[in-house]
C-alpha positions, -999 to +999 in steps of 0.1 A: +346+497-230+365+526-220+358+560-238+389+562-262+386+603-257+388+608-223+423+620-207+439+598-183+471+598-160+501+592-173+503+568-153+480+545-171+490+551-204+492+520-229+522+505-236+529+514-271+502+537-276+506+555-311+520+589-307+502+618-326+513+651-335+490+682-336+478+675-371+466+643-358+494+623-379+504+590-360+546+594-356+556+569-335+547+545-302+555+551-269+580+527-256+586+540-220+578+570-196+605+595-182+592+603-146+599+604-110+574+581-095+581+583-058+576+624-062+548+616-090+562+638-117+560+631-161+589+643-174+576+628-208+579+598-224+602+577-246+594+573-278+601+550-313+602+570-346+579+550-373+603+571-396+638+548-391+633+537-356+652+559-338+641+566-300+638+604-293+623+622-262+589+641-260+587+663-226+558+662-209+548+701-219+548+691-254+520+662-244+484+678-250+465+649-242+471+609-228+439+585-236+434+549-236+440+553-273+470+573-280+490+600-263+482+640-284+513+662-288+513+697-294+543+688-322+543+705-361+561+680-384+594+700-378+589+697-343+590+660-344+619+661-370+637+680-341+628+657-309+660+652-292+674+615-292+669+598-265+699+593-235+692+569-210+721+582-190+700+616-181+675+592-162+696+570-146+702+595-116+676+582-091+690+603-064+686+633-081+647+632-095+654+620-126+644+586-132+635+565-160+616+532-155+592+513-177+558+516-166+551+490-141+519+473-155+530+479-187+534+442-201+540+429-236+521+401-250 
């Protein structure tokens, strides 16, 4: 069994992994990641509030920490009350580095 706090690549982040804010308080799952595979960048991921369901956006600065477990935030309470919504059409660009793609192994069961 893998070691629930060890960091791993964004990359292999779990689909729907809880999301955590700095206080340790569980605020929503990831849904899908924001990157640029081809030039391997995280932009961040995608993410659906427990709090009325709404998808917002957590950049990849504000991440502290992926595990097998849950991704870590850096994010106070206002801070998540503040996450932008999320706008598919500012990753639909693939030309111009911005793309948006659900994680390839990521499969729901």
């Amino acid at each position: 069994m893998e070691d629930q706090t060890t960091p791993i690549s964004w990359r292999a982040m779990p689909y729907r992994a809880p999301v955590l804010s700095a206080a340790g308080v569980d605020f929503g799952t990831a849904e899908s990641l924001l990157a640029d595979e081809q030039e391997d960048i995280f932009h961040g991921i995608v993410v659906r509030l427990k709090a009325g369901g709404a998808l917002v956006e957590v950049a990849a600065d504000e991440i502290s920490t992926i595990t097998a477990s849950a991704v870590h935030t850096d994010l106070s309470p206002s801070q998540v009350a503040s996450l932008p919504a999320y706008r598919p059409q500012r990753w639909s660009h693939i030309e111009w580095g911005g793309l948006f793609r659900h994680h390839p192994q990521w499969k729901q069961d």
